[in-house]
Phi, psi and omega in degrees: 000138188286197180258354180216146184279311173241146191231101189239139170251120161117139205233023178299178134327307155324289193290318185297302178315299189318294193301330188276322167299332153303317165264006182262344154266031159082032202244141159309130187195151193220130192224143173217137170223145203289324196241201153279146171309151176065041169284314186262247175319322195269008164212045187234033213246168181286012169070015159271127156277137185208144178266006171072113198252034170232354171263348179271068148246335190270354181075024189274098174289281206320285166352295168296323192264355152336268177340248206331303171286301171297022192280312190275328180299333189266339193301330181273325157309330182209066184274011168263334174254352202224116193226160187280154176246161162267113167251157174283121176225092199284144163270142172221144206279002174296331206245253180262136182288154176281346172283323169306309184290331190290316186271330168297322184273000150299291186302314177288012208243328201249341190295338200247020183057051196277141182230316180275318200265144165304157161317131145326157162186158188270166196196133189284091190281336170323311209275278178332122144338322185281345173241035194277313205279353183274141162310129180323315202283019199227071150334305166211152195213198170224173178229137166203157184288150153226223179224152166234156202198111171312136181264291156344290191297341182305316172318305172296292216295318160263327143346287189305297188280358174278322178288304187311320158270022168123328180322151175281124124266168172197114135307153179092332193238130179266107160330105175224037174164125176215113149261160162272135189208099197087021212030047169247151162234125195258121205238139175273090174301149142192101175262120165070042163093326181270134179216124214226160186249143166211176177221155172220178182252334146217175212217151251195077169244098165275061179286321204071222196274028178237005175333272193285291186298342142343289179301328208271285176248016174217334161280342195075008195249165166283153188299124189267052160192152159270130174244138166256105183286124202221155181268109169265141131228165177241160162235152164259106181247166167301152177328134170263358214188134216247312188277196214269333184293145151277167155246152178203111181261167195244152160238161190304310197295338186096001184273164161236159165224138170285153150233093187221147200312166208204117155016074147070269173309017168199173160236161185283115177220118185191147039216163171278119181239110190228123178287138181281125158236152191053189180347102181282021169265345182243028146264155222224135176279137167300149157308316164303305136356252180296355157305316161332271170333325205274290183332306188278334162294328180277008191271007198229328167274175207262335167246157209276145168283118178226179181283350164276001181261029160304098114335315186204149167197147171212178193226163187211153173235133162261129175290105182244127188296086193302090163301348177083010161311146194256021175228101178002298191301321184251007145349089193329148150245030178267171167284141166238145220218092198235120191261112170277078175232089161302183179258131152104043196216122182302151207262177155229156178213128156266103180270161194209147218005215199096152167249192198282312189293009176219348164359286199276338184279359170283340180276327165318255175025272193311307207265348158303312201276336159238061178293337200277327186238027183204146192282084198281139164259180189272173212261095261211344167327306205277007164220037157239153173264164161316161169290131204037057147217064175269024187216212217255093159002305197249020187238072178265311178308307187277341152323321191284321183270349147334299186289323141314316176287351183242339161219082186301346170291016174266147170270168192310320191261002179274316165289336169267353157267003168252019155277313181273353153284300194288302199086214192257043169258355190287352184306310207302357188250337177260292209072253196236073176269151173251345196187124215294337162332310190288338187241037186240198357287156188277103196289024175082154172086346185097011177260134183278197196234306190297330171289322207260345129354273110010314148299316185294321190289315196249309189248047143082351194314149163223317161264163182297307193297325171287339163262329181319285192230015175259283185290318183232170171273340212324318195323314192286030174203353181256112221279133165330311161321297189297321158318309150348275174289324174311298189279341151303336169290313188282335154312323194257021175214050172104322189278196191235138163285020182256129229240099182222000000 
């Protein structure tokens, strides 16, 4: 009997959904991603749950009102990482008429059964505090909801409850030769140099934009879809703005770019879509990128955005299934789910796009589409939560001050990012600490020695780059000395020292 039921390459959004619904049906399963989860795509994303209001200009309905119910369903599932935004969509009279925008945010408002989230409604930007930070000349707008999402910790988060229901992950480790044999796929394990054989009866490749090479030089099989790898990229600047709304500007070009608060002291503004050539691990916003990024912000703020106030900037490539659009921008961003099982052959299924807000009903999908060769139990996501997200959608607040009253040495903003990393995990990281001496030393940014423990122990961290900018954002706020003892810390108990 082989040793696994599933075999999933890749430790994405995908690979991880796939995997925790696949062992919560009681299936053996097994997942290796060459780097850390959330390495590539999935934690390069604009942080949106969102149903995409710019795709109903494309007739994608479907798509959209996908999206649109699962916007509240994961809102309910994970309400430490995924909390509602209000955005702002100032009109600008150059672009799309306001009776067009008035019916499209009509249709989001109602296509997806919103229950939880406020109403669209119009907002006087003369007037209003929300048009202070706008050029005079953006008068009137509208304001509707959406979601903001740790993208990354989602990641983890499902990894963690795919092993807690039994699942292998294993990070660190590359798949590098999977044949068919016996009616099995006999798969070449190598973490580090170590290199071990397993078998699965089926095999799963959510490389992400490593898709077709994936298909290509470790299955041996032809790409069975064609994909176009297309480039997000973002920049980070100091705050731009004093309250809690995001903006989504409309552009010349037909694209939108988001502005939205960013880990307290900054903003988020992204995103690009430029089709990508070569290695999708070393991409990078381009200069042109951000200049790009830098343009379009300053056309709607009042003081201009430019590229030395760039803190940060990262990119992400999505494997989008190549409809032959002839423009990036307008590329489906539905999943595509393409299954290899001759007969009397162990099968494969290759995913191809999807977003993160759609995530889990593509692991419903995938494990639907191989119900034939394997004993799918029924289907079970959508109303248990992620881990430490056990309480009530809108009871974050009261968590937080829980959370202050059982370790009153946390200050307000300390305790609401590990209410908003954790949920109601954090006890596993304070226990009964009385005093931050006791949960130190504080390498800065609020990360403790007991949090990064904790990473270590339980959610796979092995390097400063995986709690930095991986579990967390901290990389923007912790000065190159505190990186330091962070990666000396994390060195002298197993991890690797390098520092990104």
């Amino acid at each position: 009997m082989p040793d696994f039921d599933l075999a999933i390459i890749g430790g994405g959004i995908n690979g991880t959904g796939i995997a925790r619904d696949a062992a919560g049906r009681g299936l053996r399963v097994l997942l290796a991603e060459q780097h850390d989860l959330a390495s590539g795509t999935s934690s390069a994303s604009t942080k949106l749950i969102h149903g995409g209001l710019r795709y109903l200009e494309h007739g994608a309905v479907r798509l959209v009102r996908e999206a649109l119910i699962e916007r509240e369903t994961l809102l309910r599932l994970a309400p430490h990482l995924i909390r509602p935004m209000r955005f702002v969509l100032p009109h600008h009279t150059g672009l799309r008429p306001a009776w067009m925008l008035r019916l499209g945010l009509f249709l989001y408002d109602h296509l997806g059964g919103r229950k939880a989230l406020p109403a669209t409604r119009s907002v006087d930007l003369a007037d209003a505090p929300l048009g202070a930070p706008l050029k005079p000349q953006f008068v009137r707008g509208f304001e509707y909801s959406d979601c903001w999402v740790d993208d990354a910790r989602l990641v983890a988060l499902n990894a963690l409850d795919a092993a807690e229901r039994g699942a292998t992950i294993r990070t660190r480790t590359r798949c590098i030769n999977a044949v068919r044999a016996d009616g099995a796929w006999r798969l070449t394990l190598d973490a580090s140099g170590q290199r071990e054989e397993v078998a699965a009866r089926v095999l799963v490749n959510a490389a992400g934009p490593w898709v077709a090479e994936v298909s290509e030089g470790v299955l041996h099989l032809p790409t069975p879809a064609p994909v176009r790898l297309v480039r997000g990229s973002h920049i980070v600047v100091p705050r731009l703005f004093e309250h809690d709304r995001a903006y989504i500007f409309q552009n010349g070009d037909g694209r939108i770019v988001f502005a939205i608060p960013y880990e307290r002291a900054f903003t988020l503004i992204g995103t690009t879509d430029v089709d990508h050539r070569g290695d999708p691990g070393t991409a990078i916003a381009t200069p042109e990128e951000i200049a790009y990024l830098c343009a379009v912000a300053s056309d709607y703020f009042r003081a201009p955005v430019t590229p030395d106030q760039v803190v940060w900037h990262f990119a992400g490539v999505r494997p989008l299934y190549d409809d032959g659009a002839s423009k990036a921008k307008d590329a489906t961003r539905d999943y595509v789910l393409a299954l290899d099982a001759p007969a009397d052959a162990a099968p494969m299924l290759a995913i191809y796009g999807g977003k993160i807000t759609t995530y889990r009903r593509l692991a419903e999908a995938a494990l639907a589409r191989l119900g034939k060769f394997l004993p799918i139990g029924n289907a079970w996501t959508h109303d248990v939560p992620l881990p430490g997200g056990d309480f009530a959608w809108d009871g974050v607040d009261a968590l937080i001050t829980q959370a202050q009253e059982r370790w009153p040495f946390l200050d307000h903003a300390h305790a609401t990012r590990l209410v908003r990393a954790y949920g109601t995990r954090v006890e596993r990281i304070l226990g009964d600490a009385r005093s931050l001496e006791a949960v130190g030393p504080v390498f800065g940014g609020m990360l403790t020695a007991a949090e990064v423990r904790y990473l270590m122990r339980e959610e796979w961290a092995g390097e400063p780059a995986d709690v930095l900018w991986r579990r967390s954002k901290l990389g923007l706020h912790l000065p190159p000395s505190a990186q330091e003892e962070l990666a000396e810390f994390m060195g002298q108990r197993g991890g690797r020292r390098a520092v990104g």
